[in-house]
mmCIF file of the N, C-alpha and C atoms, coordinates in Angstrom:
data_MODEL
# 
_entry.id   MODEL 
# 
loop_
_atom_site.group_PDB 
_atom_site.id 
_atom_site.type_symbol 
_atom_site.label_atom_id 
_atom_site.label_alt_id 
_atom_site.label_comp_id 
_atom_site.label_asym_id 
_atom_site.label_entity_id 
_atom_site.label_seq_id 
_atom_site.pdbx_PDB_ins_code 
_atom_site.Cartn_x 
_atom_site.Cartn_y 
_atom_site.Cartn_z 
_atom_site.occupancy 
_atom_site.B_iso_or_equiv 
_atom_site.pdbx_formal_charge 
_atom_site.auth_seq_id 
_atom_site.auth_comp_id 
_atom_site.auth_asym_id 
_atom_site.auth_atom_id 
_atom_site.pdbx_PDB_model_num 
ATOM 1   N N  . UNK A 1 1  ? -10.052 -4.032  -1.568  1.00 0.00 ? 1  UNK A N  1 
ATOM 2   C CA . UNK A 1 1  ? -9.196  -3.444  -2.571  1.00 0.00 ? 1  UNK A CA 1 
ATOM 3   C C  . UNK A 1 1  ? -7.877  -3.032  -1.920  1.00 0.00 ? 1  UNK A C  1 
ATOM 4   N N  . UNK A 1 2  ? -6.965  -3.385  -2.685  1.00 0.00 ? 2  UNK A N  1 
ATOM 5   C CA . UNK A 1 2  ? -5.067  -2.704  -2.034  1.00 0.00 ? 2  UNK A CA 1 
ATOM 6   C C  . UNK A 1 2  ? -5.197  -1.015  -2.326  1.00 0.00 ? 2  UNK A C  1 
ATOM 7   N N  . UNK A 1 3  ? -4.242  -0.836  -1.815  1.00 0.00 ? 3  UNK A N  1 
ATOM 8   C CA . UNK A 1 3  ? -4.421  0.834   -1.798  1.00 0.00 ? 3  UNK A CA 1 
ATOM 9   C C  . UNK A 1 3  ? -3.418  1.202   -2.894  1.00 0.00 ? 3  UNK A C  1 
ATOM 10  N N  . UNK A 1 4  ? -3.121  0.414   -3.972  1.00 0.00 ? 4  UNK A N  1 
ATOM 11  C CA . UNK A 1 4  ? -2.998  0.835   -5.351  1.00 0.00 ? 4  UNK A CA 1 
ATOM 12  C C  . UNK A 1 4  ? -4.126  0.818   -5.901  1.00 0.00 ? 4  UNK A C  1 
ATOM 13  N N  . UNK A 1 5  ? -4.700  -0.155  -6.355  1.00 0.00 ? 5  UNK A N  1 
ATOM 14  C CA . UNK A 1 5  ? -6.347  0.175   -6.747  1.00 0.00 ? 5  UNK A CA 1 
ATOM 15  C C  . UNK A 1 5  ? -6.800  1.445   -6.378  1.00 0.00 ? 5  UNK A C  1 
ATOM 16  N N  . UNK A 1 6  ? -6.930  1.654   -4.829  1.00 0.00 ? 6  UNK A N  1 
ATOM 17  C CA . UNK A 1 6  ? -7.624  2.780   -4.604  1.00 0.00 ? 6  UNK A CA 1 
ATOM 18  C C  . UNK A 1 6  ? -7.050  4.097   -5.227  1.00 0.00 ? 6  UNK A C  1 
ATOM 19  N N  . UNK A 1 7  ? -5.433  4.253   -5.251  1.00 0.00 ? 7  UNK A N  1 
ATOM 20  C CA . UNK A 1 7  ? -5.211  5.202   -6.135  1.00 0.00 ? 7  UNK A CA 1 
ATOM 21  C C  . UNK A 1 7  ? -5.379  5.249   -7.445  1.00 0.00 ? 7  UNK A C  1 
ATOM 22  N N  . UNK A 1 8  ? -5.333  4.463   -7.915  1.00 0.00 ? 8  UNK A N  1 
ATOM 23  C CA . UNK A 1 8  ? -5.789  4.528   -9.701  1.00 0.00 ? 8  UNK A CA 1 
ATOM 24  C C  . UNK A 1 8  ? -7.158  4.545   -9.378  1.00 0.00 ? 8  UNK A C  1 
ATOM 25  N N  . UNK A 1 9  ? -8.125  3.933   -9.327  1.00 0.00 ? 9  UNK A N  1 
ATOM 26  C CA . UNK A 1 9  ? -9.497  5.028   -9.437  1.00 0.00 ? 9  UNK A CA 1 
ATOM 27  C C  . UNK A 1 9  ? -9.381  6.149   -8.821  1.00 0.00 ? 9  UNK A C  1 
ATOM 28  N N  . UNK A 1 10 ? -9.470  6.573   -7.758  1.00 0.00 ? 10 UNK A N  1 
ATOM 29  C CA . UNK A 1 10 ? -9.105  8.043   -7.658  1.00 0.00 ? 10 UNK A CA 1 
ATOM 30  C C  . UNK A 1 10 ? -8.686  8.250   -8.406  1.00 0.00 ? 10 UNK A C  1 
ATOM 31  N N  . UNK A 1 11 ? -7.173  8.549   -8.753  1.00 0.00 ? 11 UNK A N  1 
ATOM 32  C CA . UNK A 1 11 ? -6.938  9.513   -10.208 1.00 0.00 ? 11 UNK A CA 1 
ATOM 33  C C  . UNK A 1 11 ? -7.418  9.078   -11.369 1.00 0.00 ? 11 UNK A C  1 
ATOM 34  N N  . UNK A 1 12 ? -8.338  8.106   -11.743 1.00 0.00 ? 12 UNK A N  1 
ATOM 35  C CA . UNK A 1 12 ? -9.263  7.936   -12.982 1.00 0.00 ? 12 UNK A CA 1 
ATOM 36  C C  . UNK A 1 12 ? -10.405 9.000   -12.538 1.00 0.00 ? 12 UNK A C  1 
ATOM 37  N N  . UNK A 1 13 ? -11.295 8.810   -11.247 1.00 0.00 ? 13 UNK A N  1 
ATOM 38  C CA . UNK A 1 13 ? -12.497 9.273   -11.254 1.00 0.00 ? 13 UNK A CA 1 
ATOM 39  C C  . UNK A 1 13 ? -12.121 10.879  -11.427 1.00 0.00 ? 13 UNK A C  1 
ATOM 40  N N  . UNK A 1 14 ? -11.269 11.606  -10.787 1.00 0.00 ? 14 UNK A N  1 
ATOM 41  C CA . UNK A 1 14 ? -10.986 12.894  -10.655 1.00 0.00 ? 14 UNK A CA 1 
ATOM 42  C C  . UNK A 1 14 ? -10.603 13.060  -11.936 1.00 0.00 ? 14 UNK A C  1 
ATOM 43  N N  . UNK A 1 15 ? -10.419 12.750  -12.873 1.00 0.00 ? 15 UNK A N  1 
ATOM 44  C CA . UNK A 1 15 ? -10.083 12.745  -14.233 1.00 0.00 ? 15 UNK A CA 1 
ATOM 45  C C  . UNK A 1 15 ? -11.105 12.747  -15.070 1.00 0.00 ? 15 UNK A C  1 
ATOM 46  N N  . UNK A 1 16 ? -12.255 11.968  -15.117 1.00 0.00 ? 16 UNK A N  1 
ATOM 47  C CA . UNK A 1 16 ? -13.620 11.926  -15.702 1.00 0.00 ? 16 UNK A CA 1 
ATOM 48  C C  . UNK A 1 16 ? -14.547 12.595  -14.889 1.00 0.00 ? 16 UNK A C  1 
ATOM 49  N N  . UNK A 1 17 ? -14.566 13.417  -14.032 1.00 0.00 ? 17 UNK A N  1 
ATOM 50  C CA . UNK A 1 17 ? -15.609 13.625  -13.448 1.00 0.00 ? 17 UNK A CA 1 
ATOM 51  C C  . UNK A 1 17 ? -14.932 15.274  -12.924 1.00 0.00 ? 17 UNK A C  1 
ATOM 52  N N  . UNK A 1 18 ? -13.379 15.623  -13.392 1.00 0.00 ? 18 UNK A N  1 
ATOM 53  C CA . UNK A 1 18 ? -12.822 16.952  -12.934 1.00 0.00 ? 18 UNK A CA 1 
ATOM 54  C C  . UNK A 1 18 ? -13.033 17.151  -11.842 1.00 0.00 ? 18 UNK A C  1 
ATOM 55  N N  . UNK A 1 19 ? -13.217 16.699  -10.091 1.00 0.00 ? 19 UNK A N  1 
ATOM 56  C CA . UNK A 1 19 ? -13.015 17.021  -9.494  1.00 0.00 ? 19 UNK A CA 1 
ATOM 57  C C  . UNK A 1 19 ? -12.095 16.736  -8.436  1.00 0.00 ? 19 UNK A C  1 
ATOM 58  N N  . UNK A 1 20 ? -10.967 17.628  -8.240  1.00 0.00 ? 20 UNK A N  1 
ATOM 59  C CA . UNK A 1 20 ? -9.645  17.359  -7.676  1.00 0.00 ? 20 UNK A CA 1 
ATOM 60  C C  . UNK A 1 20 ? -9.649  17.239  -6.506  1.00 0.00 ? 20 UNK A C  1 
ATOM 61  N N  . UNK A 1 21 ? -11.437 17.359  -5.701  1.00 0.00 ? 21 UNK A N  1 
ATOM 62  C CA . UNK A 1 21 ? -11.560 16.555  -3.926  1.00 0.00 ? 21 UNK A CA 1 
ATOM 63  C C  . UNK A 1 21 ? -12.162 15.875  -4.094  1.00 0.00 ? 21 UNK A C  1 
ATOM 64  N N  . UNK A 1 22 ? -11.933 15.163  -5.451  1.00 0.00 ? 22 UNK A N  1 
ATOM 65  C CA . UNK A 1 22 ? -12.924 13.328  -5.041  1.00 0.00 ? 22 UNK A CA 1 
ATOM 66  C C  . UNK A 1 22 ? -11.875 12.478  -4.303  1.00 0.00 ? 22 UNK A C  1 
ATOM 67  N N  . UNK A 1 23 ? -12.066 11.792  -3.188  1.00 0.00 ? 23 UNK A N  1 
ATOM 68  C CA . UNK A 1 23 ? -11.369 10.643  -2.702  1.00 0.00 ? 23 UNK A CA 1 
ATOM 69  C C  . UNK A 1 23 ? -12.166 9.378   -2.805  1.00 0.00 ? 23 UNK A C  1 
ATOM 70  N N  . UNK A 1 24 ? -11.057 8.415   -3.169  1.00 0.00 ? 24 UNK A N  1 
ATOM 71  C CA . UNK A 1 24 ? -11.552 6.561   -3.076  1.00 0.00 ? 24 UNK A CA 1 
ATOM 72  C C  . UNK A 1 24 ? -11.383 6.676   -1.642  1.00 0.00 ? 24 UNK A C  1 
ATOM 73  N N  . UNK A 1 25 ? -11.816 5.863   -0.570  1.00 0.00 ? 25 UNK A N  1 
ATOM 74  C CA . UNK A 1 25 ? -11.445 5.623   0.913   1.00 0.00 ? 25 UNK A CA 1 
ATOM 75  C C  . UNK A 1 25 ? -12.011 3.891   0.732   1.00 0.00 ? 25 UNK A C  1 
ATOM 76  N N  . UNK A 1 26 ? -11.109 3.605   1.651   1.00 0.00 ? 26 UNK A N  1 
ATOM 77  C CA . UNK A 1 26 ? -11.148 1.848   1.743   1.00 0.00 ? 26 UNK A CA 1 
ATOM 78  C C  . UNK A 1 26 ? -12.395 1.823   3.038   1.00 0.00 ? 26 UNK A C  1 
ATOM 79  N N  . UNK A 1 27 ? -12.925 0.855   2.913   1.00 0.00 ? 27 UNK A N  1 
ATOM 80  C CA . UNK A 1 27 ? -13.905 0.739   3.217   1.00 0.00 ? 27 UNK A CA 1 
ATOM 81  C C  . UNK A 1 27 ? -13.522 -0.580  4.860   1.00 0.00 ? 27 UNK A C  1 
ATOM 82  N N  . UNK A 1 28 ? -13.948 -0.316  6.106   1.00 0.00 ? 28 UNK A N  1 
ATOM 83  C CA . UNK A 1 28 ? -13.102 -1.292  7.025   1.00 0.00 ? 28 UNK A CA 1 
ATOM 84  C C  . UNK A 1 28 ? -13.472 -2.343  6.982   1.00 0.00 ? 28 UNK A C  1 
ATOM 85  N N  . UNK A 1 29 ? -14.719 -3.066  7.033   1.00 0.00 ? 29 UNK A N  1 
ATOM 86  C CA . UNK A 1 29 ? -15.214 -3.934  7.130   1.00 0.00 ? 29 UNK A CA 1 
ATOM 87  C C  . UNK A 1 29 ? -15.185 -4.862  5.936   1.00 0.00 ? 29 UNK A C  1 
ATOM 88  N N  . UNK A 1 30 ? -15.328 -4.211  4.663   1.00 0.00 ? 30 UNK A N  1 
ATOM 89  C CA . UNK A 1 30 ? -15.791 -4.768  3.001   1.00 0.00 ? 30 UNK A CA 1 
ATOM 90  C C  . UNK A 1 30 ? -14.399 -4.446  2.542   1.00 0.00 ? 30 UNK A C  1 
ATOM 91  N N  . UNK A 1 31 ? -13.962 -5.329  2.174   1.00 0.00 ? 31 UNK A N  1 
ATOM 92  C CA . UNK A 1 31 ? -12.706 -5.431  0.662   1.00 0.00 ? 31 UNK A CA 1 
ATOM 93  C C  . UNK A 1 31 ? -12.844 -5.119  -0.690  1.00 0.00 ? 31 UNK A C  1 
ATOM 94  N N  . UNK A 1 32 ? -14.087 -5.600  -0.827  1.00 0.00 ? 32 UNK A N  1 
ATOM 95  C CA . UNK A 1 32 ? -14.191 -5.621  -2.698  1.00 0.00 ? 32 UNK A CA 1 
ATOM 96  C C  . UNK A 1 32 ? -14.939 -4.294  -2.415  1.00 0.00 ? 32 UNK A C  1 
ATOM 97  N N  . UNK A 1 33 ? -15.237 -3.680  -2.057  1.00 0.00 ? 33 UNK A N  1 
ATOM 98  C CA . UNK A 1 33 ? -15.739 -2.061  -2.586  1.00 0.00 ? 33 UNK A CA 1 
ATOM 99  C C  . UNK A 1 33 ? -14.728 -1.074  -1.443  1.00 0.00 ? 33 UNK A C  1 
ATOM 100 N N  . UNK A 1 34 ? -15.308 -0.149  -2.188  1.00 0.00 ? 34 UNK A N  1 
ATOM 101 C CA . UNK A 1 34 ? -14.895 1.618   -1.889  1.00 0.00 ? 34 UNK A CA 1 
ATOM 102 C C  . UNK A 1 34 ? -15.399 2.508   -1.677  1.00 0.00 ? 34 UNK A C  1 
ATOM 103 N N  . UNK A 1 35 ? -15.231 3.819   -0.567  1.00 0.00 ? 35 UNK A N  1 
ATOM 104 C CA . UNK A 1 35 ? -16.449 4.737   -0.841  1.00 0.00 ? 35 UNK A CA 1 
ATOM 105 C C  . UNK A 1 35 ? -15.640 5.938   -1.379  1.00 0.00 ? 35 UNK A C  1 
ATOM 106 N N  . UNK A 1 36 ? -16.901 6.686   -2.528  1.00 0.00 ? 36 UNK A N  1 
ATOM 107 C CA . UNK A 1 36 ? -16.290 7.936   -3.007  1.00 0.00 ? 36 UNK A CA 1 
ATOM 108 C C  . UNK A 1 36 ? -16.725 9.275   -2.411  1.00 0.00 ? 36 UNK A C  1 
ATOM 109 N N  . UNK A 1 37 ? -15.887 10.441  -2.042  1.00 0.00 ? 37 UNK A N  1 
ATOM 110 C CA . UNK A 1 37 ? -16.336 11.437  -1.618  1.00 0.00 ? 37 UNK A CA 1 
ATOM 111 C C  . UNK A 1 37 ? -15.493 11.887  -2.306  1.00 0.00 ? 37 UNK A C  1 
ATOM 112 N N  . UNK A 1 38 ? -16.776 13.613  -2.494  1.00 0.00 ? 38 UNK A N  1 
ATOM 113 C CA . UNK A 1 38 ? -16.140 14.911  -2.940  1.00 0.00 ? 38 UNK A CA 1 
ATOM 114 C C  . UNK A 1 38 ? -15.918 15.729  -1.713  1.00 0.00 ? 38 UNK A C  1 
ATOM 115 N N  . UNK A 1 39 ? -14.926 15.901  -1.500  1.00 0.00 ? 39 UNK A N  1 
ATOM 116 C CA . UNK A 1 39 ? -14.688 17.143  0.051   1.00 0.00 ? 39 UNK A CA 1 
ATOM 117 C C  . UNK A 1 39 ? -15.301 15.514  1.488   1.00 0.00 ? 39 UNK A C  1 
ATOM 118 N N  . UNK A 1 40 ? -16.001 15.807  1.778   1.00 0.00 ? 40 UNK A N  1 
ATOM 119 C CA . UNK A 1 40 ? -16.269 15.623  2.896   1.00 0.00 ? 40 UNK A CA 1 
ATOM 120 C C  . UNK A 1 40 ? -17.322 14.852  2.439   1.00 0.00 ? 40 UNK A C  1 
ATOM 121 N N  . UNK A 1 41 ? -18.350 15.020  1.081   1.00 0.00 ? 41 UNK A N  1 
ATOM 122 C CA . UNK A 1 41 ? -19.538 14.253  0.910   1.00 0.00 ? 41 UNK A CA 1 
ATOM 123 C C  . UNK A 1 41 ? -19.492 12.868  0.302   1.00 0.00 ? 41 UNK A C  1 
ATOM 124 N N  . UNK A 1 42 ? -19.989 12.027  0.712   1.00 0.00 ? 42 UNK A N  1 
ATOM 125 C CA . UNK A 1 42 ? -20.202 10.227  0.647   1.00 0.00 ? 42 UNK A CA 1 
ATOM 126 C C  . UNK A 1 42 ? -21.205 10.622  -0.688  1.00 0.00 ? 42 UNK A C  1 
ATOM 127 N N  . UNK A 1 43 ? -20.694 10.505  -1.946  1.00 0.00 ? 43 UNK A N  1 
ATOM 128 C CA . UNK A 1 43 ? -21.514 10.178  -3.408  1.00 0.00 ? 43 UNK A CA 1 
ATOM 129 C C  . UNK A 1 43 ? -21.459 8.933   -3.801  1.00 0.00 ? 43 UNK A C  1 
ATOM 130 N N  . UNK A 1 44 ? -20.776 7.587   -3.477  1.00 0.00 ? 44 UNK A N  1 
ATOM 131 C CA . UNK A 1 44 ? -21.044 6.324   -4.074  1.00 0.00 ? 44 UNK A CA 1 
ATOM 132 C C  . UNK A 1 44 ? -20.022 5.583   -3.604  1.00 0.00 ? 44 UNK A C  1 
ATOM 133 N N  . UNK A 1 45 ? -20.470 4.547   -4.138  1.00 0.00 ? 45 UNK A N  1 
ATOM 134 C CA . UNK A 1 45 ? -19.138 3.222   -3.774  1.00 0.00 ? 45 UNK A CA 1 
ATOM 135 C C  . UNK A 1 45 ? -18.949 3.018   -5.122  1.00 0.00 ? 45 UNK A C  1 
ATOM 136 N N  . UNK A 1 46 ? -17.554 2.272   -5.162  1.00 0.00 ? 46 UNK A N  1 
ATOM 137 C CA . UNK A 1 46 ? -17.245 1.532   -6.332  1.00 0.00 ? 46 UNK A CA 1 
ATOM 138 C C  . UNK A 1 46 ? -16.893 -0.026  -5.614  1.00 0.00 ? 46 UNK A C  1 
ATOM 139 N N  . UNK A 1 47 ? -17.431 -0.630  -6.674  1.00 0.00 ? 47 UNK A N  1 
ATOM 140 C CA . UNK A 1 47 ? -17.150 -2.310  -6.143  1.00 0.00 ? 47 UNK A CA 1 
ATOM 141 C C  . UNK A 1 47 ? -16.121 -2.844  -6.929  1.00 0.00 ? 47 UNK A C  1 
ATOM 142 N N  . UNK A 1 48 ? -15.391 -3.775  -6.555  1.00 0.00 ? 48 UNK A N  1 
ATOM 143 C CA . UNK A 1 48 ? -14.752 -4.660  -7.420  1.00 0.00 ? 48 UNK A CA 1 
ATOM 144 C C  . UNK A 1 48 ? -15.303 -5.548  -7.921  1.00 0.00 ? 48 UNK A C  1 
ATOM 145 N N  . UNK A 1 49 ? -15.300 -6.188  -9.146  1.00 0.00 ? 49 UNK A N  1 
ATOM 146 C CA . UNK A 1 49 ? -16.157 -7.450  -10.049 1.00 0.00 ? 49 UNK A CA 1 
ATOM 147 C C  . UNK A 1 49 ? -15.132 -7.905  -10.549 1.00 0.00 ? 49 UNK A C  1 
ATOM 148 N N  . UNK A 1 50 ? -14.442 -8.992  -10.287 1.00 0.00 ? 50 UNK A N  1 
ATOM 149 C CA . UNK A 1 50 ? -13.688 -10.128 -11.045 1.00 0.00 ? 50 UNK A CA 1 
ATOM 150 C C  . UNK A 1 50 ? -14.298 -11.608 -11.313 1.00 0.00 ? 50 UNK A C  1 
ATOM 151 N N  . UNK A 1 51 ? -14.290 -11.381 -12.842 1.00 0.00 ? 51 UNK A N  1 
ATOM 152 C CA . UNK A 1 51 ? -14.928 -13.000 -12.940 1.00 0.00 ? 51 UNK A CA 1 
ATOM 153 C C  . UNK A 1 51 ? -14.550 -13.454 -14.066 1.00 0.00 ? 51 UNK A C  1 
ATOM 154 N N  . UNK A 1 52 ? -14.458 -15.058 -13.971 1.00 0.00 ? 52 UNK A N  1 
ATOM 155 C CA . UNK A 1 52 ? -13.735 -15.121 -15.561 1.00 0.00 ? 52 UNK A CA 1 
ATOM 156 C C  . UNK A 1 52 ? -12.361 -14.972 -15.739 1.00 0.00 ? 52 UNK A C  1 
ATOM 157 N N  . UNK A 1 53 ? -12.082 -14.393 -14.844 1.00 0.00 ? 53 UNK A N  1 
ATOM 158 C CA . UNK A 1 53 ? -10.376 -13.830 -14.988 1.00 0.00 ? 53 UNK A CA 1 
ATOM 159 C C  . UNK A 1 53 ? -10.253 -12.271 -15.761 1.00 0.00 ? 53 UNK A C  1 
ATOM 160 N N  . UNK A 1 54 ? -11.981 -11.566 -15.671 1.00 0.00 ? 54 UNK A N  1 
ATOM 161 C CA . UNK A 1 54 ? -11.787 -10.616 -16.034 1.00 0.00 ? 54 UNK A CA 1 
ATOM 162 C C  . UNK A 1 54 ? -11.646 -9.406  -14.629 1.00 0.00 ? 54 UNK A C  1 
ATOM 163 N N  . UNK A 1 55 ? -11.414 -8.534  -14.799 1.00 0.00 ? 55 UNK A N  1 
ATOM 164 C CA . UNK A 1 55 ? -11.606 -7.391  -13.691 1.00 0.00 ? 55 UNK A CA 1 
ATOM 165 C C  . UNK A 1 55 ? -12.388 -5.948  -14.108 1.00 0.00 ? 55 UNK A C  1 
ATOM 166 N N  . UNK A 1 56 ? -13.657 -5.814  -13.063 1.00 0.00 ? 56 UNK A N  1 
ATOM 167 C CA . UNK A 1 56 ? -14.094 -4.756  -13.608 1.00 0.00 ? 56 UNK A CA 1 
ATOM 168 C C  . UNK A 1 56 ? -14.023 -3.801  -12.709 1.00 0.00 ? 56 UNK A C  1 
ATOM 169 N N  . UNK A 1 57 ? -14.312 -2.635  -12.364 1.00 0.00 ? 57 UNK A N  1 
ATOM 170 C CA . UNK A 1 57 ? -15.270 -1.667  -11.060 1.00 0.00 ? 57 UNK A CA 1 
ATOM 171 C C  . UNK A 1 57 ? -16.414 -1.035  -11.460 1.00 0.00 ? 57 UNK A C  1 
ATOM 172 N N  . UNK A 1 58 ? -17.347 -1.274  -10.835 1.00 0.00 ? 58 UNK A N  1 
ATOM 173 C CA . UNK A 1 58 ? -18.490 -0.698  -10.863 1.00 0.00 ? 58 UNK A CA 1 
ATOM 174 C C  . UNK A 1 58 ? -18.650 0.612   -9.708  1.00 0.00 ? 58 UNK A C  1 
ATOM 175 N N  . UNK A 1 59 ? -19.182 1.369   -10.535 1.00 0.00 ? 59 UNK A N  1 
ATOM 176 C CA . UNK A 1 59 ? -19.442 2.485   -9.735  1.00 0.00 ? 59 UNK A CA 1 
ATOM 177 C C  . UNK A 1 59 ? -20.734 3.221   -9.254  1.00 0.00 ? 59 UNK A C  1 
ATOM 178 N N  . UNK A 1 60 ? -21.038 3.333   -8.489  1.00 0.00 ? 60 UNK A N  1 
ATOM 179 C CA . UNK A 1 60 ? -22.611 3.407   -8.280  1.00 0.00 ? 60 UNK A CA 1 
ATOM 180 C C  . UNK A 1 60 ? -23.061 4.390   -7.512  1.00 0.00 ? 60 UNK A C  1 
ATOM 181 N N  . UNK A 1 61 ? -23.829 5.323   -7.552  1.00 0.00 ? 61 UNK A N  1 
ATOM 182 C CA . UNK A 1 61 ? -24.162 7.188   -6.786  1.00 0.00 ? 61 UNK A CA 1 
ATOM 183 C C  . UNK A 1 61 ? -25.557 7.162   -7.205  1.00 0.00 ? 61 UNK A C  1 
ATOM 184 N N  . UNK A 1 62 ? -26.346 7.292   -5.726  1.00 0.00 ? 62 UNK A N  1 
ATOM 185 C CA . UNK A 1 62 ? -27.501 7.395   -5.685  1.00 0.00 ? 62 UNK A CA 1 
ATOM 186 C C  . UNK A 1 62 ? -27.372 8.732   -5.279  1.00 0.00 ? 62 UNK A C  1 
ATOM 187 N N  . UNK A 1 63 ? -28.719 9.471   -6.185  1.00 0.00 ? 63 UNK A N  1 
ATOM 188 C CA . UNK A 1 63 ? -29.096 10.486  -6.363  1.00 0.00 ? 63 UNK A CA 1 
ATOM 189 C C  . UNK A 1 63 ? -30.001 10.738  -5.800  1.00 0.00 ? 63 UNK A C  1 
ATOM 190 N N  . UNK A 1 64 ? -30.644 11.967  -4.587  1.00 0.00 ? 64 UNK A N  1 
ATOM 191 C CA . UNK A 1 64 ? -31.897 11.711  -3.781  1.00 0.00 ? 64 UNK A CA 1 
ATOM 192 C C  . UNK A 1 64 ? -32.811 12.503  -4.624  1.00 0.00 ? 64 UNK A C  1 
ATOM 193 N N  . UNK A 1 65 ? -34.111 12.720  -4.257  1.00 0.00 ? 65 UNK A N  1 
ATOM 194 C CA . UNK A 1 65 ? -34.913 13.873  -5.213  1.00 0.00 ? 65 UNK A CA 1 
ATOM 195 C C  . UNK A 1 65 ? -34.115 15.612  -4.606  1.00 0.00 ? 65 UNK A C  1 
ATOM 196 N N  . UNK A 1 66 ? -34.430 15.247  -3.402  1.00 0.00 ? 66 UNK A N  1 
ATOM 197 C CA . UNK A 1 66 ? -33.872 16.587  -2.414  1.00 0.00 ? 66 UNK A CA 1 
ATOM 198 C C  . UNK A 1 66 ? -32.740 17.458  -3.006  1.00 0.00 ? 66 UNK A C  1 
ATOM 199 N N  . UNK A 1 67 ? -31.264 15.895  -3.485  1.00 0.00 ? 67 UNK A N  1 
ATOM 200 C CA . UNK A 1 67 ? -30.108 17.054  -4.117  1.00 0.00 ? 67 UNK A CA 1 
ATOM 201 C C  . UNK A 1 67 ? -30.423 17.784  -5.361  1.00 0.00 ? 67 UNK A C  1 
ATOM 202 N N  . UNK A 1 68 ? -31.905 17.691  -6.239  1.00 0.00 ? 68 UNK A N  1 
ATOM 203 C CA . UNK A 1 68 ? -32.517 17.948  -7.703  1.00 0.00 ? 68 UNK A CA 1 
ATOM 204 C C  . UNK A 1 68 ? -32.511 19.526  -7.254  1.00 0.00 ? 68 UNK A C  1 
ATOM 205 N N  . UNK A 1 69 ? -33.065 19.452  -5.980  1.00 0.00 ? 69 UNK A N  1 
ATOM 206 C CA . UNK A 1 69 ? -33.920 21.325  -5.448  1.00 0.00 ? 69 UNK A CA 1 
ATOM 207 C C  . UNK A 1 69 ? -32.803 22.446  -5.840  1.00 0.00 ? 69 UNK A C  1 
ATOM 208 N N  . UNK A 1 70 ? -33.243 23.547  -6.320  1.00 0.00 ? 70 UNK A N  1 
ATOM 209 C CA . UNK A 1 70 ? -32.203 24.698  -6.227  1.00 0.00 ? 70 UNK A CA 1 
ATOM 210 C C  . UNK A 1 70 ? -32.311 25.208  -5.044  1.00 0.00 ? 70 UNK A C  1 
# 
């Protein structure tokens, strides 16, 4: 992903999700995805999907049982 992409999701995700320390970070190795953190914490990647001549991002945050605990 160019690091316009990465700023427009960032300011999409921090927009749907209200939090103003989510960062997109480019990923070194992989192009078509991204990783998302709040502050300092790794919550998901977003991928790029173009096909068709369409463009999508998928976004994806695995949830452990552990983060459920109070």
């Amino acid at each position: 992903m160019n690091p316009q992409e990465l700023v427009k999701l960032q300011t999409y995700l921090r927009k749907v999700f209200g939090a103003k320390t989510l960062s997109v970070r480019a990923r070194p190795k992989i192009k078509d995805s991204a990783e998302v953190y709040v502050g300092d914490e790794f919550v998901g990647t977003v991928t790029r999907d173009e096909d068709d001549g369409e463009l999508c991002y998928q976004f994806q945050m695995a949830i452990l049982d552990i983060d459920l605990e109070d």
